[in-house]
N, C-alpha and C positions, 0 to 999 in steps of 0.2 A: 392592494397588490402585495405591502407589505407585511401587511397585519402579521403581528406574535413574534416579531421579532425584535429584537434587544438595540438601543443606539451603538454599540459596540461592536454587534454584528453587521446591520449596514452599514460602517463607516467599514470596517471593512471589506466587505462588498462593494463599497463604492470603489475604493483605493485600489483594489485588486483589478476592478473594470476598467477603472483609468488607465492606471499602469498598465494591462494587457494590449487598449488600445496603443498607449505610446510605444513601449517596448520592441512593436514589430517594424517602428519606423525607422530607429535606429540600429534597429537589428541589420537593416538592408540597407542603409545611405551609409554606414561605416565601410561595411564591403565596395559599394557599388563607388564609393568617393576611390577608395584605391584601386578599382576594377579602373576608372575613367583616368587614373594617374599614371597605371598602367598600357590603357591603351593609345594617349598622347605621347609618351614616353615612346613608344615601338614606333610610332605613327614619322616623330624625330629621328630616329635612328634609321629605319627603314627608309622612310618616303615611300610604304605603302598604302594608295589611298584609302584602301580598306579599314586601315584600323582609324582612319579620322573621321568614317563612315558612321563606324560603330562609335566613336565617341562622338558624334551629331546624333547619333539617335539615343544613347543613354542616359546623355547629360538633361535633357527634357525629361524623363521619368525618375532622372535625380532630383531634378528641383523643386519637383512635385511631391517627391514623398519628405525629400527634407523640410520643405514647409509644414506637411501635416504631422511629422515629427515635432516642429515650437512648437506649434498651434495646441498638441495636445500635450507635449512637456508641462509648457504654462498652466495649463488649466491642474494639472496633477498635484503643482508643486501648493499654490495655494489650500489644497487640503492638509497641508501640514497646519497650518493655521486657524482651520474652522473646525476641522473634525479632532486634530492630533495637537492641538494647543497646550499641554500640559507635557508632552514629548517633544514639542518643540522647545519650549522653556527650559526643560530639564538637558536635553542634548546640543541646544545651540549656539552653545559659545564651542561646541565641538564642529558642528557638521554645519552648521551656519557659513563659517570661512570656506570651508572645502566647493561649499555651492558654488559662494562666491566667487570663487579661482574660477569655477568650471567656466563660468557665464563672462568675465575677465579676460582670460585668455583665449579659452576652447572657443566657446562660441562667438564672438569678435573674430576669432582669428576665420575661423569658418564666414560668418555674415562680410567679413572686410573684402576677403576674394572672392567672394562666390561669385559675384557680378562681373569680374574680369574674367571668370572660367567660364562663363556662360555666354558672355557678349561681346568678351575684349580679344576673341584673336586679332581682326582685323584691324584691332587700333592699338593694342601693345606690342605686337609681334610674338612671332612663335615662341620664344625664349622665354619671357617674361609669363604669356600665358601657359607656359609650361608649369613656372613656378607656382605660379595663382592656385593651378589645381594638386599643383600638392603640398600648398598652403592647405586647401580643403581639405586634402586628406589626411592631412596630420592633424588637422584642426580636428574630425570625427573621432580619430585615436586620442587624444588627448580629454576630448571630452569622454569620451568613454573609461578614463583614466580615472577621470576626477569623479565622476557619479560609482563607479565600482569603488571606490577605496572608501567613499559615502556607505556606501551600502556593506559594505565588509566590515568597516568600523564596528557598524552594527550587530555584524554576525561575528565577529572576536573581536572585542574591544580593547585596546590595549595607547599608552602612553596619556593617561588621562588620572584628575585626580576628582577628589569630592568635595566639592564650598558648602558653607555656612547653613546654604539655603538650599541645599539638596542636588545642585545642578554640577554637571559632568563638565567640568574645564579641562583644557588640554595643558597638559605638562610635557612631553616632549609630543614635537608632531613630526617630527620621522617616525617613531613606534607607531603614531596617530595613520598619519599617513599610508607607510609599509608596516600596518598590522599582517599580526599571520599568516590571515588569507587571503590577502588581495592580490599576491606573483596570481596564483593559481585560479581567483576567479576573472582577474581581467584577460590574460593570455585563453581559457576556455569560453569567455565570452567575443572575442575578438576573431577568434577562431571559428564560432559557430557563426557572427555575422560572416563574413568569408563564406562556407559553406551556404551560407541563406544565400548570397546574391550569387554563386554559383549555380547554387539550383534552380533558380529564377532564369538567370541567363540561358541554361543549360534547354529548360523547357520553351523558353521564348525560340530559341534556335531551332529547337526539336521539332514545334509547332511549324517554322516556315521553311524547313527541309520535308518534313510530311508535304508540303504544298509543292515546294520544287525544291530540289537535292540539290539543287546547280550554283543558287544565288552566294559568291564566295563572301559577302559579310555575313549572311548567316550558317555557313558552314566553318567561319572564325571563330563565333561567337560557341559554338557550341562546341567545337573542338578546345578553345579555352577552358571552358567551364568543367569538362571531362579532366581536362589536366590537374583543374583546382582538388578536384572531387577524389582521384589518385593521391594525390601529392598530402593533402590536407585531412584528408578525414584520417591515417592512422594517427597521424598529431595530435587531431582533436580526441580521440579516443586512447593516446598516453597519458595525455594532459587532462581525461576526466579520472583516470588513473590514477593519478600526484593525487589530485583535487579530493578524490573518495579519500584517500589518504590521511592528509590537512583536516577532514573534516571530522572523521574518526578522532581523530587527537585534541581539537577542539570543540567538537560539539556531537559527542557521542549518541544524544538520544536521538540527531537526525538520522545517524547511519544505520540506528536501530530499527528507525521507521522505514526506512530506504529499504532495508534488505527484510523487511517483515519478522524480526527478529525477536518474538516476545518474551522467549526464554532465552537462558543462559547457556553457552555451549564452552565446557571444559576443555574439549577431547577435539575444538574442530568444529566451525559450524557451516551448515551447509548452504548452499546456493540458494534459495528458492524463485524458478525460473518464471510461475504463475502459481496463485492462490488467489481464497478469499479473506481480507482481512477479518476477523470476528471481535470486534471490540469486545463484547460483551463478554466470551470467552477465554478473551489473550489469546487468539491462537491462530492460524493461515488454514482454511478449509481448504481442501481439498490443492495441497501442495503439490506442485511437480517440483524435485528438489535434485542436486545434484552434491551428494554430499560431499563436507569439506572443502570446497572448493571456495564459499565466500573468505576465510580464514588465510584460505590461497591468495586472492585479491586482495584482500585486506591486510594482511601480514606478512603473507609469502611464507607462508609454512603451512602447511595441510595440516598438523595439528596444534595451531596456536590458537589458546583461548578468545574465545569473544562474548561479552558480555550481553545481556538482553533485557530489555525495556522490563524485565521484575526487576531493576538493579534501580528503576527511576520511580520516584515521587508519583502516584497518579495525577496528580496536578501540574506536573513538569512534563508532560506527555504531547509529542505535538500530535494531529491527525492521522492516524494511519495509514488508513485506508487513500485517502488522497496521495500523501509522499507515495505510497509503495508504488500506487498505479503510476502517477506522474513520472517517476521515475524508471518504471520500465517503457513508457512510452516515449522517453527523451533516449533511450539505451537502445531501444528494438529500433528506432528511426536514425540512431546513428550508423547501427550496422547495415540499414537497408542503403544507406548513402554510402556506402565500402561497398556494396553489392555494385551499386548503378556503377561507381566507378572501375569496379575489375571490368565489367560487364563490357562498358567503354572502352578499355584498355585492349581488352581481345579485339572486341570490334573494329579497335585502330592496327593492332597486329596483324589482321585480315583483310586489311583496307576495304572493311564496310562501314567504318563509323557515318560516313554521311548518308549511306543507301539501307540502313538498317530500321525499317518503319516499327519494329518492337522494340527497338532501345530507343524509339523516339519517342514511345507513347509510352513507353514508362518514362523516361526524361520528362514528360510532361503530365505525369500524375505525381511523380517527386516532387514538382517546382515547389507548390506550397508547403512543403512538410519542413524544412528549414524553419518558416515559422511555427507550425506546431510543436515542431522540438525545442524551441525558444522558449514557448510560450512554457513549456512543458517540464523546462529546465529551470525558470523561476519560480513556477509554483512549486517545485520539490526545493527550491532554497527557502522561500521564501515562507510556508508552510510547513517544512520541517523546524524553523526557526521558533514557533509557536510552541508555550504561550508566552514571548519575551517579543518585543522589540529588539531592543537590545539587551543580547542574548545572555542569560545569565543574572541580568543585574535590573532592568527597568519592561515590567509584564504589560503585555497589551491592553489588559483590561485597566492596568493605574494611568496608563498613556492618553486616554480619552478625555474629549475637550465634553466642558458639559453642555451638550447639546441632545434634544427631545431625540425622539426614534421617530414622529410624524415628521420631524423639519429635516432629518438624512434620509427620508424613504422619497421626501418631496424632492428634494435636490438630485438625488440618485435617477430619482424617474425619469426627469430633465435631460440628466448625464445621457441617458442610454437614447431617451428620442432624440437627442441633437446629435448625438456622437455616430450613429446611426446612419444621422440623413447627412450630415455633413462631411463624415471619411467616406461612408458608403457612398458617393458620390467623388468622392475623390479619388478611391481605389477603381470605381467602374473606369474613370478618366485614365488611368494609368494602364489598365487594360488596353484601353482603345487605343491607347498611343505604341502598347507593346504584340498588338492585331497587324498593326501596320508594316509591312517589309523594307528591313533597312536600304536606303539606296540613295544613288546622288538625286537632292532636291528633293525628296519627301519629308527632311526632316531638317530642314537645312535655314527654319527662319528665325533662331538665334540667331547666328551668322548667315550671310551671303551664302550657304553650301560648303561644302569645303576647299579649303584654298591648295591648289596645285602646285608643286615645287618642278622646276625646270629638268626636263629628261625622267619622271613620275610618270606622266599619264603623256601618252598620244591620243591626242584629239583629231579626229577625221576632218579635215576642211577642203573645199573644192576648189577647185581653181584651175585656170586654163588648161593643163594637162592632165585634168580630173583628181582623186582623189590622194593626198597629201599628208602626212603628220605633220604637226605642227612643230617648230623649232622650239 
């Protein structure tokens, strides 16, 4: 299956499979942990039982995907050690600690409450299960803190020295820590999670107003999610802004690849909005370009120079053709999520948002694209990064643990059949649980249903002079 290929190449293969699996779990349990901390919060202030509704029915397709989030964490991390053993050695008296905090703090802090936010209202009380869940959600942001500054180290490395024996020690770990780019990739990663469980929400809601317009948790849910969708995507797309920026300044040949930039531009380089990349050539076939206007984004001056991948090493060169696609497809999927939400915004200005069956059926062909623009946005970091691990200084191919190409094509194979039958079974179970319409007592055997605060709900009771509220 994988005959002709290099142990090098399936180890990366493999790591890129992993990680893609993992990456979408936490893409959505970081969002959906302060979606759930949001909706207990309103649930408290309000006493309406609506939003404790929606947090009885979200917090079960939380726990499920944050499970298959460890599950495939753990399995990812141990490839530092079988395939990337000589990059562990050399990087880990750097990024070793930083794990360690993550799993320390983040995740403890996450595993300690998740059981009170899932089980404990009726026995902590509203207060306490209050804080529980946004223990969890601080707990998602923090770990998400600790793996990007991880991974940023790697893509601008900075506060670190050189031992005896070749390995990267840390000499200041503030620099370590708040290197270059980590304000700009954890706030755009935090961000897109956000949007991911938005659009998920957005289309789960869209899905059960197609069926009936009426039912008011899923006309919450989905009028929330339009809110997120307005409010957050020009953010998200300032903050890829900063970020192209940051990344210009430090790691030039990606932006090179990004913007399909082979040559050199003096005078102003320009947009290019589709091509084909031509390795072979150095050149963008058949370009639709919009001139000057990259030089615009990138400098803010229509004609300030910008440099092009003849200025790099051909062996310093990352993939081209992959960055440039990847990266218009995480770029064209951000503006289509600025679309859905104008789109939404009228719709509420016209008071059709819930009766509008085209803005629900596109709400629900967007759900998943939140993860493909994830997925889409780490392979242009993470691929543009190429051929360095870490960047600049320690190459992908010296990183490699020495291991055959028959024993990583045999592991690999494994990876994909279990990972397969075992998420793909999980994700079908998360479907099935977001098929079902939110309502009292369909979703309600964490808890007893939800608990009712006095003067909240009237409940019908009969009684000698027929039908009654309850006191």
């Amino acid at each position: 299956m994988f005959d002709g290929f290099s142990a090098e190449i399936l180890a990366r293969v493999q790591f890129a499979f992993t990680v893609s699996f993992h990456i979408i779990f936490p893409a959505f349990s970081i969002g959906l942990a302060s979606f759930l901390a949001v909706l207990n919060a309103l649930w408290l202030w309000t006493k309406d039982e609506t939003y404790q509704i929606l947090f009885n029915y979200w917090k079960k397709i939380f726990a499920v995907a944050f499970g298959m989030g460890v599950v495939s964490g753990i399995v990812m991390s141990y490839q530092f050690g079988t395939n990337w053993s000589v990059f562990s050695d050399k990087a880990g008296p750097v990024i070793g600690p930083l794990m360690a905090y993550e799993v320390l703090s983040a995740f403890f802090l996450e595993a300690g409450f998740l059981g009170i936010m899932l089980f404990g209202l009726k026995r902590v009380g509203p207060g306490l299960h209050m804080f529980a869940t946004g223990m969890v959600a601080f707990g998602t942001l923090l770990s998400a803190t600790w793996i990007l500054s991880v991974n940023s180290w790697m893509q601008t490395p900075a506060g670190f020295g050189i031992n005896e024996v070749g390995q990267y020690i840390p000499l200041d770990w503030w620099k370590i820590v708040f290197n270059p780019s980590f304000p700009y990739r954890l706030l755009h990663m935090v961000l897109a999670a956000y949007l991911t469980t938005a659009l998920v929400v957005g289309a789960v809601g869209a899905w059960h107003l197609l069926k009936d317009n009426r039912g008011p948790a899923s006309r919450r849910m989905f009028s929330m999610a339009m809110w997120m969708l307005i409010f957050v995507t020009p953010l998200q797309i300032a903050a890829g802004d900063f970020h192209g920026i940051n990344t210009l300044e430090h790691q030039p040949a990606k932006v090179m690849a990004m913007e399909g930039h082979y040559d050199s531009h003096p005078d102003g380089a320009p947009l290019i909005l589709f091509g084909i990349p031509n390795p072979a050539e150095k050149r963008i076939d058949y370009a639709i370009e919009i001139p000057k206007l990259s030089s615009l984004i990138l400098k803010h001056d229509l004609n300030a120079p910008l440099d092009g991948l003849d200025t790099i090493p051909d062996e310093d060169e990352p993939p081209v053709a992959i960055v440039f696609f990847s990266f218009r497809v995480m770029v064209g999927l951000g503006f289509a999520m600025l679309g859905l939400g104008l789109w939404g915004a009228i719709a509420r200005w016209r008071g059709k948002l819930h009766t509008s069956p085209m803005l629900h059926r596109a709400a629900i062909v967007m759900g998943p694209m939140g993860f493909v623009a994830v997925l889409a946005g780490w392979v242009t970091t993470e691929v543009g990064r190429q051929p360095f691990t870490i960047y600049g200084l320690l190459r992908t191919s010296d990183s490699l643990a020495p291991v055959s190409a028959p024993a990583v094509a045999a592991s690999l194979t494994a990876f994909i059949i279990v990972y397969f039958f075992v998420f793909g079974a999980g994700v079908y179970y998360i479907l099935r649980l977001m098929k079902k319409r939110p309502q009292v007592g369909s979703v309600g055997e964490m808890d007893d249903g939800p608990i009712r605060s006095a003067g909240t709900t009237q409940i019908a009771q009969k009684g000698p002079k027929g039908l009654k509220p309850a006191e």
